[in-house]
C-alpha positions in Angstrom: 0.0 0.0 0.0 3.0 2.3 0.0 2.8 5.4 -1.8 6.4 5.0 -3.1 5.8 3.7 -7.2 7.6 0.5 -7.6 8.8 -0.5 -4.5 7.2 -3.7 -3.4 10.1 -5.0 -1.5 10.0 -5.1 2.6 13.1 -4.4 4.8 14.0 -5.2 8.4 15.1 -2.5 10.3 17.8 -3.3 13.3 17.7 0.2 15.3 20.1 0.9 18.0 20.8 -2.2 19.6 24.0 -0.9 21.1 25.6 -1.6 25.0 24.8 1.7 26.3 20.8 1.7 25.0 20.0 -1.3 26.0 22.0 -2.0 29.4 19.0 -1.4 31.4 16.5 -1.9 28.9 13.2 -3.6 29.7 13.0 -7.7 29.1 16.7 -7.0 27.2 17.3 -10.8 26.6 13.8 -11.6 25.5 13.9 -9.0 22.6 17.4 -9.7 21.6 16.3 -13.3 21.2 13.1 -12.1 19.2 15.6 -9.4 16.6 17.8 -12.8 16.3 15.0 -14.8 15.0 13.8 -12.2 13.0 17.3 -11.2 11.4 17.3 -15.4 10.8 14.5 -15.4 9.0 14.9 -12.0 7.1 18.4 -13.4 5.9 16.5 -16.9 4.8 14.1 -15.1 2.7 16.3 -12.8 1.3 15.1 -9.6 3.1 17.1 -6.9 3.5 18.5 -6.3 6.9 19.4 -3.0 7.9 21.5 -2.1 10.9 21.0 1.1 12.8 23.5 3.0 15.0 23.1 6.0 17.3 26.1 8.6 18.2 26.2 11.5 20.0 28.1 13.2 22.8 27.2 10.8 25.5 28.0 8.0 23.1 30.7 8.8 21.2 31.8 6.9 17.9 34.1 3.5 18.9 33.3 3.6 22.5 31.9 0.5 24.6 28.6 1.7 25.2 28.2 2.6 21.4 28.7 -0.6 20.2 26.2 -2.9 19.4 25.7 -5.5 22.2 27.7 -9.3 21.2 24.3 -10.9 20.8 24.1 -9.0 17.7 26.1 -9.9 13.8 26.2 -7.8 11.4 26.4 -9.6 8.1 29.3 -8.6 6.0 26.4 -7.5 3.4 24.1 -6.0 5.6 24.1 -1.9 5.1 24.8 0.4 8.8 23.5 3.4 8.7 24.6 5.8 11.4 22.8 8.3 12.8 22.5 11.4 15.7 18.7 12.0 15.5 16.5 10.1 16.8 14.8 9.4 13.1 16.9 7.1 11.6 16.2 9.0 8.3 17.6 12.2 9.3 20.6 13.1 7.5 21.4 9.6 7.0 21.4 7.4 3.5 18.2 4.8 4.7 16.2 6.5 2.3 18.7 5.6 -0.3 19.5 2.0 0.6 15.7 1.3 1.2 15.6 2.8 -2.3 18.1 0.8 -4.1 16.5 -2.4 -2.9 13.1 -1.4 -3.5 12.0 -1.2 -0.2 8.3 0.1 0.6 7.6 -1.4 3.7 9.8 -1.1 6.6 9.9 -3.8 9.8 10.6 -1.7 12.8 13.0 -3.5 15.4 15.4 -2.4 18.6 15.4 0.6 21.1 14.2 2.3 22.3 10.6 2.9 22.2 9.9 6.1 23.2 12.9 7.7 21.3 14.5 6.5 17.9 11.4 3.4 17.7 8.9 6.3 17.4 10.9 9.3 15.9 11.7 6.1 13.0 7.9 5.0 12.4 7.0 8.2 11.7 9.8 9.6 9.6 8.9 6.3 7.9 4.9 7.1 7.5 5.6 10.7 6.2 8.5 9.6 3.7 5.3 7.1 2.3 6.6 4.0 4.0 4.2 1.1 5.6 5.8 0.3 8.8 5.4 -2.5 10.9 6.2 -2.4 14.5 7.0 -5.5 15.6 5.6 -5.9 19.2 7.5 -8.0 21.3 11.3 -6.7 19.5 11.5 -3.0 20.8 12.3 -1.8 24.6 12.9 0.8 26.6 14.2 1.6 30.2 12.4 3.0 33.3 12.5 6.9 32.5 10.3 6.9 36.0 13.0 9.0 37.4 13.2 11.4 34.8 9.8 11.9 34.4 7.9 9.8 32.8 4.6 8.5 34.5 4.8 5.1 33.3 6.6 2.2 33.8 8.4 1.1 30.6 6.2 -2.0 29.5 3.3 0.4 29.9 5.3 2.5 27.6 5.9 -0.4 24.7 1.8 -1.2 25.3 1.0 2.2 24.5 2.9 2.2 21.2 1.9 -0.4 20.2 -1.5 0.3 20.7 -1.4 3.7 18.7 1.2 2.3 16.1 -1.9 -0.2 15.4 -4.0 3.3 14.3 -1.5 4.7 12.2 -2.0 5.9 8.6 -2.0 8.4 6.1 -3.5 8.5 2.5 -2.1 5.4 0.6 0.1 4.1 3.6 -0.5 2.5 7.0 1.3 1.6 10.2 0.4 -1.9 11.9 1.5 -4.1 15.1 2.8 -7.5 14.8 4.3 -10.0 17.3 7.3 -11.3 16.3 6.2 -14.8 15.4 3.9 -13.4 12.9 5.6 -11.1 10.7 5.5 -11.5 7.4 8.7 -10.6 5.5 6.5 -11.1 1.9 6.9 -9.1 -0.8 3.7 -6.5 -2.2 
């Protein structure tokens, strides 16, 4: 349903897995495990995988916390884009990787939620991208003491609940566990 002409192809998108994000991240092990199957599966069907990685001056370029956490491989083949806004789009080349390989539908994946997950799935929508958030395969960490009212699974619930909603003319956003994404092409 994407509103970009000829680009039927889907892509996964690996955002911001990286030490520092995730050290304290909400069920950390449980959506590593769920992005591992995923990236497994995109790689068996010939999707592309593309990695995501933040920078800034908290995380600096080549230090520990910027680097993605172990659990994580990078194919040799697999594009990283790297980033210092919380849209992975912004002044970055996703839009032209997605568009060399066709790509009209993005598969949304990583950290965290309330930050680059969100900033990313709407860049997405308002570039004319269909993006799927998958469920169970983003986090966040308790913000509670910063300010945020909400634990951080109440967080993830209420994303995906208004990701679900999501759509503009001749694109949509939708909400799917991990176990039932469908990689196929449009």
């Amino acid at each position: 349903m994407t509103t970009l002409e000829g680009r039927p192809n889907t892509a996964l998108l690996v955002i911001d897995v990286q030490q520092q994000v995730v050290a304290d991240a909400w069920d950390r092990d449980g959506v590593i495990a769920r992005i591992n199957g995923l990236v497994d599966r995109a790689r068996n069907e010939h999707v592309p995988v593309i990695w995501v990685q933040h920078n800034d001056e908290n995380m600096p370029i080549d230090s520990d916390g910027w680097q993605y956490v172990p659990e994580l491989t990078r194919g040799d083949d697999e594009p990283l884009v790297h980033k210092r806004f919380g849209d992975s789009f912004e002044e970055t080349d996703l839009e032209s990787l997605l568009a060399e390989r066709s790509v009209g539908r993005v598969v949304v994946t990583g950290a965290q939620t309330d930050a680059c997950i969100r900033s990313t799935l709407h860049g997405a929508l308002v570039r004319g991208y269909d993006a799927t958030l998958v469920e169970d395969a983003h986090t966040t960490e308790d913000l509670r003491q910063w300010g945020v009212p909400v634990s951080p699974e109440q967080v993830i619930a209420h994303t995906n609940t208004y990701w679900s909603w999501s759509e503009a003319p001749g694109r949509k956003g939708d909400v799917k566990p991990a176990a039932q994404v469908d990689f196929g092409r449009r």
